[in-house]
Structures are given as C-alpha cells and as structure tokens.
MARDRENVEX-227660 format. One record per residue (C-alpha): y, x, z negated. Coordinates in pm, whole numbers, padded with zeros to 5 digits, always signed. Layout:
% MARDRENVEX-227660
YXZ/...
END
This chain:
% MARDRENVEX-227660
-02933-01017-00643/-02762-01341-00651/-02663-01491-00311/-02325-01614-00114/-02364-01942-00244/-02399-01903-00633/-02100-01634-00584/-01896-01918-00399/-01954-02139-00727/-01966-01877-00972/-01588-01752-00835/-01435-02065-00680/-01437-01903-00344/-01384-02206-00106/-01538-02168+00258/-01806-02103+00525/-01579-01865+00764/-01899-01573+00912/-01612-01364+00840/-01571-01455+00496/-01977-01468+00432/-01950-01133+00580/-01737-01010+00354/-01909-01144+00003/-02221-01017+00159/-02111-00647+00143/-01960-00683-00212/-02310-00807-00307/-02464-00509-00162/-02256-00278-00247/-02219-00388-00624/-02507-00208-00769/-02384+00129-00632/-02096+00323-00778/-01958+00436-00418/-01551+00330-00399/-01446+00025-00214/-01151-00040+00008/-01030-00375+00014/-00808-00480+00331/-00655-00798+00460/-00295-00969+00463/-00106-01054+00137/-00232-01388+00022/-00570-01386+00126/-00777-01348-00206/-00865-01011-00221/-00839-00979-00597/-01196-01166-00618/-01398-00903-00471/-01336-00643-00712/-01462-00889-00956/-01741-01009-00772/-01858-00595-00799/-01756-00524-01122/-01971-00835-01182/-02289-00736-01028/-02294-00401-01091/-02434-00199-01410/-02069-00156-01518/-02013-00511-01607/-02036-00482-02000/-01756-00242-01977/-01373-00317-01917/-01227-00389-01609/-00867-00290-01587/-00677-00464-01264/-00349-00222-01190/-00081-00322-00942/+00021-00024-00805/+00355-00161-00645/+00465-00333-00962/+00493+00014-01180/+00805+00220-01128/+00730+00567-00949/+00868+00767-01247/+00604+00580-01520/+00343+00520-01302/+00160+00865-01375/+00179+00774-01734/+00035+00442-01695/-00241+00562-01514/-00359+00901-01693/-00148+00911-02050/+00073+01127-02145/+00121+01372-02430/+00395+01335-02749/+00711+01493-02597/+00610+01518-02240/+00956+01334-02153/+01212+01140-02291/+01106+00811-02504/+00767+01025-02548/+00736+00919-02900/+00384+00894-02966/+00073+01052-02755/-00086+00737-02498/-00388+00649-02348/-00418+00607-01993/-00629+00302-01738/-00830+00598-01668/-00939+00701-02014/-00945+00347-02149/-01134+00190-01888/-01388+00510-01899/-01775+00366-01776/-01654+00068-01661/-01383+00012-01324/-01038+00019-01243/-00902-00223-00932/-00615-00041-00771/-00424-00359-00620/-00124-00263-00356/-00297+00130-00347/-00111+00175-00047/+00239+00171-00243/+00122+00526-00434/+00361+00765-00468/+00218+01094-00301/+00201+01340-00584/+00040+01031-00754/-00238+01050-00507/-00298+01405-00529/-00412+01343-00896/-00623+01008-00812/-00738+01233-00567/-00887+01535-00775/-01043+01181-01029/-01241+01066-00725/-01374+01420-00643/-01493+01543-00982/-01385+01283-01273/-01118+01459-01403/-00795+01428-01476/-00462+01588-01689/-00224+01369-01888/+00122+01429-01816/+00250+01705-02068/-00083+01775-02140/-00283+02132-02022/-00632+01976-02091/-00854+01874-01826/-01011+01547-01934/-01354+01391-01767/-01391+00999-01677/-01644+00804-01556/-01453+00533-01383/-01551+00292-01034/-01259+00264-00847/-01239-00017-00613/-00871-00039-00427/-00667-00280-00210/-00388-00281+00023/-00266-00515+00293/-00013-00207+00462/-00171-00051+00793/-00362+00237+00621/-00356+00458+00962/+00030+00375+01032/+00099+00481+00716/-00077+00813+00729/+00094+00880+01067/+00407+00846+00880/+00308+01064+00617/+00335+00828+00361/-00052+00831+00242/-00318+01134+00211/-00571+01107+00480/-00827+01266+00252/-00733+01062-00010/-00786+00706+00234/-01169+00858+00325/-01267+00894-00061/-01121+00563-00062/-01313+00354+00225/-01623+00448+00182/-01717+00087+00201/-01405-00041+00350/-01402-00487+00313/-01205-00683+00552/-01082-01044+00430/-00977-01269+00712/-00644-01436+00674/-00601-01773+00638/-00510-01856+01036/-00868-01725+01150/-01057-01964+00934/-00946-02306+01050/-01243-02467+00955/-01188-02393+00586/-00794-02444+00564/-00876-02853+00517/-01124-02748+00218/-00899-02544+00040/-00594-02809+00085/-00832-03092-00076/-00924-02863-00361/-00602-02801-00478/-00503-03101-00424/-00767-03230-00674/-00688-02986-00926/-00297-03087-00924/-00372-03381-00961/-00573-03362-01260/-00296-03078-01400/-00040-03310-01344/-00228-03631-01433/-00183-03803-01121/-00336-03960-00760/-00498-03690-00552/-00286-03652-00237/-00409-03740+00083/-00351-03652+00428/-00379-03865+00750/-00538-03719+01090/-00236-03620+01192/-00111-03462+00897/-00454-03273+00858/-00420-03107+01229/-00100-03008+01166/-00253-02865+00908/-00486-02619+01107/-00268-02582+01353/-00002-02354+01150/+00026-02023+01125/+00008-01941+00765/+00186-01652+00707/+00130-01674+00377/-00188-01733+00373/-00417-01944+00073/-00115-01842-00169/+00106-02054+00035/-00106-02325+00117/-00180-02366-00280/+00188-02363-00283/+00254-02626-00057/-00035-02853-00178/+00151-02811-00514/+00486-02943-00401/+00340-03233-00225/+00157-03312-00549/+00470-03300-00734/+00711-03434-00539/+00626-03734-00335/+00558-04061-00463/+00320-04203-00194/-00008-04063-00224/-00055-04095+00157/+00123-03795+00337/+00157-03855+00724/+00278-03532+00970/+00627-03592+00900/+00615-03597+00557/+00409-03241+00578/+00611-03100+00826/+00924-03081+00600/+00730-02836+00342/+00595-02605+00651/+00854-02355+00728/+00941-02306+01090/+00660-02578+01193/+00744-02665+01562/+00772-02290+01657/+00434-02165+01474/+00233-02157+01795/+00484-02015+02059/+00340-01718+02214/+00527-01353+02113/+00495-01008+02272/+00479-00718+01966/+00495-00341+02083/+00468-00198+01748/+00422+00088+01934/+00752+00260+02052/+00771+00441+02412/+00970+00724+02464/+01124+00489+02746/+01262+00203+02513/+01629+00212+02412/+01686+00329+02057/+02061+00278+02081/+02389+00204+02300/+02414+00538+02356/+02067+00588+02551/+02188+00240+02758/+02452+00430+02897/+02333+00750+02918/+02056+00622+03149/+02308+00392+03364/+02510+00706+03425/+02228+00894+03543/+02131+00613+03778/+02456+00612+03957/+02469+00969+04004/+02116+00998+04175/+02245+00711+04385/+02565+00895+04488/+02449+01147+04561/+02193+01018+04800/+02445+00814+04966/+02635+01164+04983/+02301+01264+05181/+02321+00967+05417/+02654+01014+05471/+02610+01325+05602/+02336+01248+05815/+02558+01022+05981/+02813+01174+06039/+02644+01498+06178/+02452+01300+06402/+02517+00987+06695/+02213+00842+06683/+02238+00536+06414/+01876+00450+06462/+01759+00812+06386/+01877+00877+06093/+01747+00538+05963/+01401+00596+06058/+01410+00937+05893/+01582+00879+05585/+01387+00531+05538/+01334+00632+05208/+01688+00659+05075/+01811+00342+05231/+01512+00198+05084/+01618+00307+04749/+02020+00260+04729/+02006-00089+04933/+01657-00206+04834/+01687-00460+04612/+02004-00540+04759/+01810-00601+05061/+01532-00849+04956/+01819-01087+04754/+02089-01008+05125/+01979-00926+05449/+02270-00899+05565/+02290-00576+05425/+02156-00359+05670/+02240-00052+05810/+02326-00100+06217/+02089-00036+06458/+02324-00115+06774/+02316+00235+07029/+02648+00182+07081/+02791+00182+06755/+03110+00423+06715/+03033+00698+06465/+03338+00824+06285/+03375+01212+06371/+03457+01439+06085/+03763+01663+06157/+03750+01976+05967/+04132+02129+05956/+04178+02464+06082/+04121+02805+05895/+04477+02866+05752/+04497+02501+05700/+04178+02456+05547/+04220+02792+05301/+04555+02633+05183/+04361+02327+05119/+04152+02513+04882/+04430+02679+04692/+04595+02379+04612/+04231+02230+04482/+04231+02518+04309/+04596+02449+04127/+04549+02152+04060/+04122+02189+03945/+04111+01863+03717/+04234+01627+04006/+03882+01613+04166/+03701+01585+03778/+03967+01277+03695/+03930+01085+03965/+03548+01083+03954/+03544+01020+03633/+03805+00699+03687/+03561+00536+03943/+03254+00570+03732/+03361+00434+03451/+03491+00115+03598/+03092+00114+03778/+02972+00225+03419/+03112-00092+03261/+03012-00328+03573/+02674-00183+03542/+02618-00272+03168/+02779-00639+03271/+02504-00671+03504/+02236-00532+03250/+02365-00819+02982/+02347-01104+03210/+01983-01014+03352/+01893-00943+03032/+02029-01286+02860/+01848-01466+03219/+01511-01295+03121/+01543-01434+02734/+01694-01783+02866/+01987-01706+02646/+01774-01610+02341/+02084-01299+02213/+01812-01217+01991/+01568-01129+02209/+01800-00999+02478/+01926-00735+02204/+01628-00654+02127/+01534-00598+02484/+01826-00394+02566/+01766-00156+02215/+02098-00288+02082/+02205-00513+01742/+02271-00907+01815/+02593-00780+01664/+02660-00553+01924/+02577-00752+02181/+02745-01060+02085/+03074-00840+02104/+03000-00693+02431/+02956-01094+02556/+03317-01213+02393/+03434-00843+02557/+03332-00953+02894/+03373-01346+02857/+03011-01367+02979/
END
C-alpha cells in the first residue's frame, strides 16, 4: 500500500491540510475493496482525483475507467448513455448501443455531479448497485455487470432528499464510504503552495517569468474567501501570468482579479432553515399587522371599560397591569410621559346609557343602516394599517443601516417591492 506522500507526487495533489491527509488516507484504504464511495465537498475542490487514486490502487486498475458527468447529459438521453439502448427503442434509434455500464464491465465508473440524477434514473442505478443488473432501454433482457461505482456531488445530499429530489435508499448504497474534501478557505496553509505551483507551470506554458507575490499580496491571498475554490485560484494565477508585465505583483495589483475582495471577511447570518414565523410574502406582513391591532383594540376596549365602570384610577391599574403593560409598553420605556394617572382625584367620565325607548330606536336604526359600523372600522384601520407598515420599513432599514437588500429580505419582501413602498411613502 503506497502512502500519502507518493500519492501526493504520483497525482499532483498539492498540500499538508489533516483534512486533506485524511481524506487520501481513506481512498488508500478503501481502494482494494469494491464497496461504493461517496465523494462530497464544494465545486472546485478536486474531487475528481480520488476516484482515480481508487481505481488506481485497487485490483480493477487494468480495466477501463469511464468518468460520467451526470449534470452535463440531458435527462431524456441520459438513460441511454448510461445502460444502451436497443435499435428502435426511440426516435434517431438507428443502430443498437452500448452503455458506461456494459463497456466499462470489471473495471469502474465515476459518477461526477450524482446528485443531478433524474429520479427514474436512480431507480435503475439503484437495482445495478443491488444485484449487477441492468435493462437497456427498449430492451426486455436483464443484463449482469460487474462495475465499482464511486460517485460525487457537491449539492446537500440530506436537503435534497427532504425535497424529494434524491432516493434515500439509493444515497445509503451510495455512502458506504462517504469522503469529505475540504474547500479551499479551510486550508490556508496550502492556498500559498498551490498559487506558486501554478504559477510555475504558466510560466513555463507561456514561456515566461514566474510571477511573484509580495507579503502583502500573499496575505491577501489567505485571507479570501474562495468561493471557487483551487479552480479559481488556478484561474486567477493564470490571468496574472498572462496579463501583467511586472513579474512582482503587490496587494493592489491582486486585489483587482479577486472578486468582491474588501467584503470577503464580513460576518453574515444564513437561516437556511425557514420558520413557520418568517414572512414568505406581503401578504403575511399585513396579515400579521392586522392581527396585532385588533388584539390591541380590543384590550384597550377592556381597559376602557374598566374605567369607566369603576372611580378608582389606581385600581384598575394595579389589576389590569398586564394590559397597560402590553398596549403602552414599549411606548413607555422610549416616553414616560405616557402613563396612565394615578391622581385620586381624577374626574372619570360617566357613561350615560339612553333610556329604553330611546335606546331600542337606537338599535333599529343600527340595524337600517348595518354597514355604517363595518365602514367606519374598516376606514380607521386602514389608515393604522399603512402607518404600521411605515413604521415596520423604517425600523427595518435602521436595523440593516440602510442595506434595502437586507431590509427586504428581513421583512420577507423583493428589494423591488420595497423600494416602491419607500418612493410610496417618501421615506
């Protein structure tokens, strides 16, 4: 069994990242075995080396190794491309075809971007990984292959069976050895390596100077992000090669290839997770403000009452504590001066009620005239309805420092939207 090292060298794998050792040290192990692999990691990071650091070391390495990328072939082919198909089985059938599976039979198949799979797709890889067989399309007999399958992805394997849009059972036949490679942000120590090395070979490609960076070039260097990951580092080390004429790059020269630079390192809040609290839409905004300001009328209908039912001010603010506390509470911390009045001697409006006959012909003409009480209400809340998202925009545009972005976001509504709604109100 050969070690990390030699496996470095014999691949070009640049690094001493733990994480990265790690990862070479269970394709090593698990080479000789014909158990299926997972591969994992973001897009960029080199995963395309481990299946041929297995194929490699395992018994299958004098037969063919057939890399597939599983996002490149169109869903209506791809079951073709994979199994064969029969003479006739559709349109532009002319001639009976051998699938990866059957062509590739003893040896292994790398299934790069496995995560893009059509479903009915993986019901068939499925049935290959349980028993070896497999059906060309158009074709009624069962075939048998002896294939290693060793996949990749870089989606969220568990999101995407939450969302129905992989086979659990297919993901476990899958992982049995699942590989994690780092990205390119977690392995700081390495990112100055890989920068020099392909800067060397661009140089001799292009048949000039190596570039160089200065100290301050090279920790602006570890210090980004890398979204991209070794495929856009190699990138970037290949424009500089190509493009600038002094061999000697300082920070600013760097800093014009690294997209978004000065705002790689600010910190960011993710909830990939949705609550069932969050906004989805407008809609939900304003259904929740109007359900606010009918919980607090009608508990100022309470404490209106109260009041008026009963003389003593100081009472019925010690027993309804609770209610004042909740209509005038924040009020109350930004004004104390609103308060409700302690003073004994306080008048206390009386309520008149009118008189029997008077109060039944009061009735009757609610009665003939029943949408007078409905339109009226419904005048008055709107006006608060629209005051009340006002006062949701600006806090929200405060909390963001002005960021519409973020304060859309934050209020479960387009930067469109909310850009209208600020030229609406001249906010």
């Amino acid at each position: 069994m050969e070690n990390i090292q030699a496996i470095k060298q014999r691949f070009e794998i640049i690094g001493n990242d733990p994480k990265l050792n790690r990862a070479l040290e269970k394709s090593i192990q698990v080479a000789p075995t014909d158990i299926s692999v997972l591969v994992t990691g973001e897009s960029g990071v080199g995963k395309e080396s481990i299946p041929k650091i297995i194929h490699s070391l395992s018994h299958r390495k004098h037969a063919k190794y057939i890399a597939v990328n599983c996002g490149a072939i169109p869903e209506g082919t791809i079951d073709s491309e994979l199994f064969g198909h029969e003479k006739g089985a559709f349109t532009g059938a002319t001639s009976t075809r051998s699938g990866y599976f059957e062509v590739a039979d003893g040896g292994t198949i790398f299934l790069d971007e496995v995560g893009e799979l059509p479903l009915t797709t993986q019901v068939r890889l499925l049935r290959v990984l349980e028993n070896g067989e497999f059906l060309k399309v158009g074709s009624s007999q069962v075939q048998k292959t002896d294939v290693r399958i060793v996949a990749a992805t870089n989606v969220n394997m568990f999101e995407a069976i939450k969302k129905e849009k992989f086979r659990e059972d297919l993901y476990y036949r899958l992982s049995t050895v699942e590989i994690n490679i780092p990205p390119l942000r977690d392995r700081e120590e390495d990112i100055h390596l890989l920068f020099r090395k392909f800067a060397s070979d661009f140089g001799q490609k292009y048949k000039m100077p190596t570039i160089r960076l200065d100290d301050n070039a090279v920790q602006l260097l570890l210090k980004y992000r890398w979204p991209g990951n070794i495929r856009q580092l190699r990138n970037i080390a290949e424009q500089v090669s190509v493009l600038e004429e002094k061999r000697n790059i300082s920070i600013s020269t760097l800093n014009g290839y690294l997209p978004n630079a000065n705002t790689n390192n600010l910190p960011a809040l993710v909830d990939k997770d949705k609550k069932e609290s969050d906004f989805s839409n407008e809609r939900e905004i304003l259904y929740k403000v109007l359900f606010d300001m009918k919980g607090d009328l009608n508990d100022l209908k309470k404490l209106t009452m109260e009041l008026l039912k009963n003389n003593d001010t100081q009472k019925v603010q010690e027993e309804n504590e609770h209610l004042i506390q909740k209509i005038y509470g924040n009020e109350k911390s930004a004004n104390e001066d609103i308060e409700i009045p302690k003073e004994e001697n306080t008048p206390v409006p009386i309520l008149h009620l009118p008189e029997p006959q008077i109060q039944n012909n009061f009735e009757a003409s609610i009665i003939d005239d029943k949408y007078h009480f409905a339109e009226e209400i419904e005048e008055e809340e709107t006006l608060s309805l629209q005051e009340k998202e006002i006062e949701l925009i600006k806090k929200s545009l405060e909390r963001n420092r002005g960021k519409r972005k973020a304060a859309a976001a934050e209020l479960g509504i387009s930067e469109r939207t909310l850009y209208r709604k600020i030229k609406q109100y001249d906010l």
